[in-house]
N, C-alpha and C positions, 0 to 999 in steps of 0.2 A: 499555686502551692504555698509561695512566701506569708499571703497574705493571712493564711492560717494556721501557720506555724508557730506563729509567736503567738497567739490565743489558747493554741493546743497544745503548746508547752506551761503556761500558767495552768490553764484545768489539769495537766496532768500532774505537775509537781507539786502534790497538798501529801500531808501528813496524812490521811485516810487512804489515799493513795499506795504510797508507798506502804504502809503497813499491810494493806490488804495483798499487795503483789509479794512479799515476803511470804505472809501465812499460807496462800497459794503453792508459791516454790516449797515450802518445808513441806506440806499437805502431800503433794502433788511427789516430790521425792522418795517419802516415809509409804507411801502406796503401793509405790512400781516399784520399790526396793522388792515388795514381802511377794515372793513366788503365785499366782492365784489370783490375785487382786490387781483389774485390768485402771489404767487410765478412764477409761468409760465410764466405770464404774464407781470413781470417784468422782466423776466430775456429776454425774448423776447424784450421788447419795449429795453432793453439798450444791446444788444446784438452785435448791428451795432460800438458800440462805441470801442467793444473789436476789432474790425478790422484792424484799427492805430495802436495796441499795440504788442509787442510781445510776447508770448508763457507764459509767468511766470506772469508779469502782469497781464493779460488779465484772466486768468484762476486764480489768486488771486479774480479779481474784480467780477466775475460769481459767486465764491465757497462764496465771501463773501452774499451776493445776497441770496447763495442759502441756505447755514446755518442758515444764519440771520431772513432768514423769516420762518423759524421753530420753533424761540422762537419767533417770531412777530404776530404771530396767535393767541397766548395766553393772548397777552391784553387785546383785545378787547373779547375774551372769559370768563376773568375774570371779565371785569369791567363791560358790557353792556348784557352777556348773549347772546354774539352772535360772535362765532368762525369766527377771520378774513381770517381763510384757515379752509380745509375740514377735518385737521387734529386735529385741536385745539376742535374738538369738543368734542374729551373723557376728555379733560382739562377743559372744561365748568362746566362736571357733578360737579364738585367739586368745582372749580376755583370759580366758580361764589357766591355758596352758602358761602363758606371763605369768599370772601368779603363783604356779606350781613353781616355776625358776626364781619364786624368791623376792618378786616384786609385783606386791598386789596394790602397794599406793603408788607408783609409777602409771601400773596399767589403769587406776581408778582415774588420775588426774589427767592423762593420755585421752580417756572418755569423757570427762568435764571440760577438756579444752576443746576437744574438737566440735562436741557437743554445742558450746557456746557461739563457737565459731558460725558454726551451721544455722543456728538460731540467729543471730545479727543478721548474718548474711541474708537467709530468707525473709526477715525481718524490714531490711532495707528497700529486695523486690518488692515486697509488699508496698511498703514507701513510695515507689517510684511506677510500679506500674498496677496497684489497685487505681487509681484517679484517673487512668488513661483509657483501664475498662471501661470505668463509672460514666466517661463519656459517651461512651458508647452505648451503655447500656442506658443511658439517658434517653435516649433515641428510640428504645424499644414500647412496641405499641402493647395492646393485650394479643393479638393474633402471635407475634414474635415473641412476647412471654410464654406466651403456652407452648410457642417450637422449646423455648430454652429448659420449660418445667420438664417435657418429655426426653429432653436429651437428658436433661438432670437424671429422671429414670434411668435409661441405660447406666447407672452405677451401680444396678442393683447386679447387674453381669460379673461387676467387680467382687460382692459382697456375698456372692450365692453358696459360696466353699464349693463342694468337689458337683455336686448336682445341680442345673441349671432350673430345672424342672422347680424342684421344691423350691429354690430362691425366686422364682415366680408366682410360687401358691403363699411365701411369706410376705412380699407385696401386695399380693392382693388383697391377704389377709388386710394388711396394713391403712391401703386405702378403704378399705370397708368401714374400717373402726372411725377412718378419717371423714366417712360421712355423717357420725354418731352427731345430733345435734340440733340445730334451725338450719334452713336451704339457706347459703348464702344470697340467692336473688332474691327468693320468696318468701323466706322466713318459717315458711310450713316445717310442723315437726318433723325428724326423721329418724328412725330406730331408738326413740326414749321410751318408750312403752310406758308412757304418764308416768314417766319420772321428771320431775321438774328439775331435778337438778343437773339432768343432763341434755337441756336444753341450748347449754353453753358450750354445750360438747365438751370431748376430754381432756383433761390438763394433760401437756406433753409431758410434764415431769413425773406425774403421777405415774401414766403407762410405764415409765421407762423404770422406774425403781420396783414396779412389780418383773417388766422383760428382762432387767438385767441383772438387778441388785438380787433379789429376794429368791429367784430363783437359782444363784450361784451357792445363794446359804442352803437349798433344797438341797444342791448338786452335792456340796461338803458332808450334808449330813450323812450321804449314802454311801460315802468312802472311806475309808479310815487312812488320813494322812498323818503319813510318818514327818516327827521335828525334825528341824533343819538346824544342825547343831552346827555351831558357828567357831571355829577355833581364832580366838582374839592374838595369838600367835602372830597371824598370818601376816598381819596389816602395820608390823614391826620395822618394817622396812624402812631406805631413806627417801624413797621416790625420788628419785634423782633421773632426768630426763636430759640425757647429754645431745650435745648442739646438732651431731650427725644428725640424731634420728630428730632432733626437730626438723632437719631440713630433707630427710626423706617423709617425714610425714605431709611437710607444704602444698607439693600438688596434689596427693590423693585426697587431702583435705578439699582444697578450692576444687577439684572435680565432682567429687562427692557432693559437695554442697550445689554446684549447679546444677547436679543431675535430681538430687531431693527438689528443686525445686520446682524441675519442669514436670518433676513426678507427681509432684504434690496437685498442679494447677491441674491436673488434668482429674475430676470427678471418677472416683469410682477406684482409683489408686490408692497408699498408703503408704506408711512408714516402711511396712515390711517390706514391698514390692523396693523401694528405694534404697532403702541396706543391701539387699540382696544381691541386686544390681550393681552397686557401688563396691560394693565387696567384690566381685567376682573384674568388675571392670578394673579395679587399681590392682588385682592379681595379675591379671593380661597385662598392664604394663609397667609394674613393677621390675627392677633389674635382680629381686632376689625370690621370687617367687616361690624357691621353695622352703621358705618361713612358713607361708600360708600355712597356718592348722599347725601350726608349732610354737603360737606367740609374738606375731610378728605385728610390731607396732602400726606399721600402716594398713593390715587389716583391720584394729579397731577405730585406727583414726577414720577410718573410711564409712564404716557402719556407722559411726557414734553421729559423724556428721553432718552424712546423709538422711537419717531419721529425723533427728532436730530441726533439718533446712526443710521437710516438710510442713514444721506447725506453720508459718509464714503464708507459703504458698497454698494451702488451702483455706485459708480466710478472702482469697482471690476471690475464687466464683461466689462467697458465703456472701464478703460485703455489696460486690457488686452487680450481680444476677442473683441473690439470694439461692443461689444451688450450693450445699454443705459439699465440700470433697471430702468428709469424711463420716463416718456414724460420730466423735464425738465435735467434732466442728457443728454438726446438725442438732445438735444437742445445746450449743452454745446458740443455736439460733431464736432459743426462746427467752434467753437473755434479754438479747436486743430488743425482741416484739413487747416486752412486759414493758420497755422504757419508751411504748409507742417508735421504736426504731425496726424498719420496714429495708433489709436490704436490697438493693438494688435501685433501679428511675433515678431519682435526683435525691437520693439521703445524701451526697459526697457536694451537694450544694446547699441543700435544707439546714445539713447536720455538718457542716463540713468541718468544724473544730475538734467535735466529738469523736468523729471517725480519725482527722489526724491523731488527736491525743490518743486514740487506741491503739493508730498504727505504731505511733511513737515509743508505747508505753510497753510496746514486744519488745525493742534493744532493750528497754529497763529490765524487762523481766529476766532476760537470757543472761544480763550485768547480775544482776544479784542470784540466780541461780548459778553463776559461775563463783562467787563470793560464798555463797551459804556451802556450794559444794565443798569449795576449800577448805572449811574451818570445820563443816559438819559432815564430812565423808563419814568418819568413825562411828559415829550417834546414827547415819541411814545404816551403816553395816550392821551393825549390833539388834537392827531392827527385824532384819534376816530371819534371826532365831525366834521370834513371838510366839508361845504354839499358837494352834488353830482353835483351843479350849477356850480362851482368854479374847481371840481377836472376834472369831464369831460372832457371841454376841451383844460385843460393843457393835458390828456391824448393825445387826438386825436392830437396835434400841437406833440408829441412824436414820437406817433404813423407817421403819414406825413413825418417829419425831419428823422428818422430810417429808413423807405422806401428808400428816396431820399438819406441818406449818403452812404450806402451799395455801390452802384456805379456810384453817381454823378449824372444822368438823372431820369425824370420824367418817362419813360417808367416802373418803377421799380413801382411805386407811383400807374400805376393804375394796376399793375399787384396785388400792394396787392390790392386796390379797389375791385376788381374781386375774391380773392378770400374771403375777408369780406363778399362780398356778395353769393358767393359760403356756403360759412359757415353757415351765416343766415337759408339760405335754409334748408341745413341739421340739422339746428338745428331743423324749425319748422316740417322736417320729422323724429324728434329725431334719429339722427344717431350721434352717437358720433365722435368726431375731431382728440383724441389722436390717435386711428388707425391708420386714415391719415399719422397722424407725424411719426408713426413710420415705416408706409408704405414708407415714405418721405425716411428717414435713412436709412433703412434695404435694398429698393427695388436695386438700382446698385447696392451694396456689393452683394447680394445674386444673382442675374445678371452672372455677372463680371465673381464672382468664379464659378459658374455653368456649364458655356460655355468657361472657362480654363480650367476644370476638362475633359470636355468630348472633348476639342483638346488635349489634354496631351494624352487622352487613345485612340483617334482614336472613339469616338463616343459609345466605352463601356461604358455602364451605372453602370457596376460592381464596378467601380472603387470606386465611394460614399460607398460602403459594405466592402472594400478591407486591412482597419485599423484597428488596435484595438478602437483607438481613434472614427471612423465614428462608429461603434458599438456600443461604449459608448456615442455617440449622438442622435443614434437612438432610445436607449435604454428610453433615457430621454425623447425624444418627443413621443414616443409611451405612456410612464408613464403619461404625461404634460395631454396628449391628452386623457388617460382614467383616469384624476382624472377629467379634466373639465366635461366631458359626465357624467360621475357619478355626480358629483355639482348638473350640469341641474337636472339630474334622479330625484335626491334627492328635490330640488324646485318645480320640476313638480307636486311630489308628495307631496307636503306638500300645494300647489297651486292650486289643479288640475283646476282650473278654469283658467290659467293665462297662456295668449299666448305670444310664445318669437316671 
């Protein structure tokens, strides 16, 4: 580890550096503040621009993005009673009623500190035990890449919302598209129907700004969303955060943040899942419990971070199995491929500076997202109010220009068109998207290694069974696969009325 610490501290601390991990945090802030507008969704629309950049940059300005909008959720959950991501919402229960009693910069800075907290901290696991993976995964042949590619699947269990069924049929969708292209063995065309240009198959950024960007502007148009009127009033206050409650916030903090992180490592979890959790766990052992849902500081110190100690731990299985723990971690992984950077085997030997200076370059982001919050709470607050007349379609002019920069032609422009409107559809036949995306990632890697496994063995299937390693894969998605079935059981039964 030493001997690439000190190389991956100079690549990281340059002047492009730093400036890009700022714009990131403000970006990434000014996003999850405004109610509607997911993390994903940003980190897609500016995705294209990481393409120009190389490897350490580029993966500064995402991570900044992507931290940032985990304390950016909170704002607007505090100030308006309405979580600007799906996470911020256990931060509401509390966040909000705080500000009703008169202290809405306490409860803001209360979600910036813990929020930071959670960030380093996951920041650090990542430090200490992504390299420990990378060993490991070193190790791994193609027969135990393709147990890992399939367990990676099992996340789509995680990602499917209320029906199982449909988050199957958007997978599959997913992998279909993922065969669009040349046979990775053979090179034979496959579903281009003499199109040349989609012989290279489909840019992942492309699909996604039609899955998730473009379709959200359909979604808006169909609603008429009332302004969120912002009383400047509020935020008057002296944020004064006295020494008690610093030290009742201490443990639910440092639990909260372990438990984001063993949520995070685990594929197919999230932010939410980890709030939730954390929230409900520092209730049970809280000695004043009933604050809870009244304003009570160590409810939001809990959620705030717990959510944030997930970005950390799911760049775990990204860098080192190449398996995303999340849709937008999966997202970030086409980052790395454009810099010829290949998660998982030996990138933590190939690449080993690069990968420290990324891991290192998380504390930096969570330091100056803690810094930008300080000074710029008021400027994300005020951002709250934008109507939707104004923000729209600065999106969409995003949304078009990100299409179009990826590779210079209009061909790309109506490819996301297509699948916007692809999106649409399955929205209104409620089939969830992230599937797709992950079917998107997952389907050639799982491909690939599949059909080198079974030419290495001459067409024996034995070979996937033949490891200790595929054993312990198998082990897991068998486990994965009868905790989900149990879930359902358990819903079914508590439902019995309720078709998936």
């Amino acid at each position: 580890m030493l001997q690439h610490i000190i190389p991956a501290t100079g690549l990281l601390f340059t002047l492009e550096n730093i400036l890009w991990i700022n714009i990131g945090v403000f970006i990434g802030s000014v996003f999850a503040a405004i109610p509607g507008l997911s993390v994903i969704l940003c980190v897609i629309l500016f995705l294209p621009v990481t393409y120009s950049m190389s490897a350490i940059p580029g993966m500064m300005f995402l991570l900044g993005i992507y931290c940032a909008g985990g304390y950016g959720g909170s704002v607007s959950a505090i100030l308006i009673n309405t979580p600007g991501t799906p996470h911020a919402a256990a931060t509401m229960l509390d966040g909000h009623p705080l500000s009703e009693q008169g202290r809405t910069k306490a409860a803001l800075k209360i979600a910036l500190y813990a929020s930071t907290f959670g960030g380093v901290f996951s920041a650090l696991m990542l430090l200490f035990l992504g390299p420990q993976v990378a060993k490991i995964a070193a190790q791994l042949g193609t027969a135990e890449y393709f147990m890992v590619c399939v367990f990676g699947l099992t996340i789509i269990a995680g990602v499917s919302g209320k029906s199982m069924i449909k988050g199957l049929i958007s997978a599959c969708l997913g992998l279909l598209i993922s065969c669009v292209g040349s046979d990775p063995m053979t090179s034979y065309d496959r579903f281009t129907f003499g199109i040349s240009r989609l012989y290279l198959g489909l840019d992942l950024a492309i699909c996604l700004i039609g899955l998730f960007a473009l379709v959200e502007i359909m979604a808006k148009a169909e609603r008429r969303l009332d302004r969120l009127n912002l009383d400047a009033t509020q935020i008057k206050d002296d944020g004064v955060i006295t020494k008690a409650e610093y030290k009742r916030m201490a443990r639910p903090v440092l639990l909260s943040s372990i438990i984001g992180v063993l949520v995070g490592i685990i594929p197919g979890t999230g932010a939410s899942e980890a709030s939730w959790f954390s929230y409900n766990t520092a209730k049970n052992m809280s000695k004043h419990p009933e604050e809870f849902g009244h304003g009570s500081v160590e409810g939001v110190a809990a959620a705030e971070s717990a959510n944030n100690a997930v970005t950390g731990a799911t760049l775990i299985p990204l860098l080192t199995l190449g398996i995303p723990g999340d849709g937008t971690v999966a997202i970030m992984l086409s980052a790395l491929m454009i810099n010829g950077l290949n998660p998982g085997l030996s990138l933590f030997t190939t690449q080993g500076d690069i990968m420290y200076a990324i891991m290192l370059g998380l504390i930096l982001v969570n330091i100056f997202m803690c810094l930008q919050g300080k000074f710029l709470t008021t400027l994300f607050a005020k951002v709250v109010s934008i109507p939707q007349e104004i923000l729209t379609p600065i999106i969409v002019i995003f949304c078009f220009a990100g299409a179009y920069s990826v590779n210079g032609n209009y061909f790309d422009v109506g490819v996301a068109l297509i699948f916007g409107i692809l999106s649409w559809v399955l929205r209104k036949l409620e089939l969830p998207p992230v599937p797709i995306l992950l079917g998107l990632v997952l389907g050639s890697m799982t491909e690939t290694n599949f059909r080198r496994a079974l030419l290495i063995s001459n067409g024996n299937p034995g070979i996937f069974f033949s490891s200790v390693y595929c054993i312990i894969f198998l082990v897991l998605i068998v486990a994965a696969v009868g905790t989900i079935v149990r879930g359902k059981m358990k819903e079914r039964k508590a439902n019995p009325q309720k078709e998936d």
